[in-house]
C-alpha positions in Angstrom: -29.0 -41.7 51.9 -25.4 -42.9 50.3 -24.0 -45.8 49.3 -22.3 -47.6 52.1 -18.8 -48.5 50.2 -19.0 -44.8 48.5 -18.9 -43.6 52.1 -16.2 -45.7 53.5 -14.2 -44.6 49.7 -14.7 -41.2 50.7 -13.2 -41.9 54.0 -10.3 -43.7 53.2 -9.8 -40.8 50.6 -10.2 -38.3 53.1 -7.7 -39.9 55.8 -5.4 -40.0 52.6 -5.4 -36.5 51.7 -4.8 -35.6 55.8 -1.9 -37.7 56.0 -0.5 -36.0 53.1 -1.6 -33.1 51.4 -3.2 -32.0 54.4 -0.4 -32.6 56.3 2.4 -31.3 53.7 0.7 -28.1 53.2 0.5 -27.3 57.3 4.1 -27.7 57.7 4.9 -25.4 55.2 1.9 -22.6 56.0 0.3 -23.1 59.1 -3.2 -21.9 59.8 -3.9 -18.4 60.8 -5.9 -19.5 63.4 -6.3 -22.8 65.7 -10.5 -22.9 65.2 -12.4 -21.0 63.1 -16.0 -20.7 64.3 -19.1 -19.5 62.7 -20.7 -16.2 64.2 -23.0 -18.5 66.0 -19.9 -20.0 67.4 -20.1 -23.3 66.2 -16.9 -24.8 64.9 -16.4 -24.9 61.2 -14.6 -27.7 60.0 -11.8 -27.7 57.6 -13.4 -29.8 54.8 -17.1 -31.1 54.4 -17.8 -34.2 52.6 -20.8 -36.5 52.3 -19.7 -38.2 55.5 -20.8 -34.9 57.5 -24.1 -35.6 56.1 -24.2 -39.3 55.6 -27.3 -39.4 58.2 -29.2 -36.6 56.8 -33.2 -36.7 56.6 -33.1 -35.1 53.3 -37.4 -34.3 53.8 -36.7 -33.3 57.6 -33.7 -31.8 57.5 -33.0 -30.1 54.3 -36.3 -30.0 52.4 -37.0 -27.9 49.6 -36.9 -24.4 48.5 -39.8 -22.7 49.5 -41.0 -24.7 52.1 -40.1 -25.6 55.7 -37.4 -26.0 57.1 -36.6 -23.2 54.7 -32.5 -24.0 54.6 -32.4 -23.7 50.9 -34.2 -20.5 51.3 -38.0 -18.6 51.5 -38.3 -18.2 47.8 -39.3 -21.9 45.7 -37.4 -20.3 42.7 -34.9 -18.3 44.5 -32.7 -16.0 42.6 -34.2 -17.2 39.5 -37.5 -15.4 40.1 -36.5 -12.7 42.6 -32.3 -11.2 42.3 -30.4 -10.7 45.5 -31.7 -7.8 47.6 -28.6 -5.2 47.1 -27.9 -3.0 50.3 -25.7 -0.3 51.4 -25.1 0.3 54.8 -26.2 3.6 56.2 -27.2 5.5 59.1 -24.2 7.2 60.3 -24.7 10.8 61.0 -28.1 12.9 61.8 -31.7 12.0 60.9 -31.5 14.3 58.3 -28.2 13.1 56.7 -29.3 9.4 57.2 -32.2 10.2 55.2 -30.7 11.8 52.3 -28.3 8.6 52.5 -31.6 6.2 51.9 -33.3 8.0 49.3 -30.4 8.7 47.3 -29.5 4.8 47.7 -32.7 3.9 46.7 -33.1 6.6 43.7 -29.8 4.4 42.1 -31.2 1.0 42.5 -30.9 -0.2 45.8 -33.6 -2.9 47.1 -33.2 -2.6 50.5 -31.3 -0.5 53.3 -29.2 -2.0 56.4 -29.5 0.6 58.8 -27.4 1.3 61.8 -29.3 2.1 64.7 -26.8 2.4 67.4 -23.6 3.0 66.5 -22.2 3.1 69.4 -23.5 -0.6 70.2 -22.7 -1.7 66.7 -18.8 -0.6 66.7 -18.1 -1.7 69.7 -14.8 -3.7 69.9 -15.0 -7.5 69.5 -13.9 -8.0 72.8 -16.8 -5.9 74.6 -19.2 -8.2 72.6 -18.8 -10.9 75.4 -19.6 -8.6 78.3 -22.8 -7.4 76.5 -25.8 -8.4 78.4 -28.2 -11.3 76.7 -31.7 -10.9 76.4 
């Protein structure tokens, strides 16, 4: 999908800017953290170039908007035909109070609710999350 000697200049770049920027910059701060994952758990890497996607099957992989595989979204014109669905979390409290919360959300513009079913379940400490049972 690239050119070949754009790739390997983007490399050389690349092993360039570890050696030194890179490398400069961590002596001086280091990172807050060794690996930073996604909340799928998949490592994210510190910098993305075309060299992360120098195989890509542009039709298979990434396609286009509107259609499978559906990475650049479900809408063919996005945000130019449809604006981003605005939400406000609620359902702390009572049924009652919960739904005073969504209609009064709703009555000033809100296009959709995130609702909190379980509290309990949803506030649970970071470090229950791994003994929760799958499935």
């Amino acid at each position: 999908m690239y050119d070949k000697d754009k790739l390997n200049e983007i490399r050389e770049e690349k092993d360039k800017w570890e050696e030194t920027t890179l490398h400069k910059s961590l002596s001086r701060f280091s990172e807050r953290k060794d690996q930073f994952l996604t909340t799928s758990s998949h490592p994210i890497n510190r910098l993305y170039t075309p060299l992360d996607v120098a195989d890509l099957d542009y039709r298979k992989d990434l396609g286009m908007p509107g259609e499978y595989p559906f990475t650049r979204g479900i809408h063919a014109t996005m945000h130019r035909g449809k604006p981003w669905t605005m939400r406000m979390f609620a359902g702390f409290g009572t049924a009652e109070e919960t739904n005073r919360r969504y209609k009064y959300l709703l009555e000033r513009g809100n296009m959709g609710l995130s609702v909190a079913f379980d509290l309990a379940t949803l506030m649970r400490p970071k470090r229950w999350a791994s003994l929760a049972p799958v499935g």
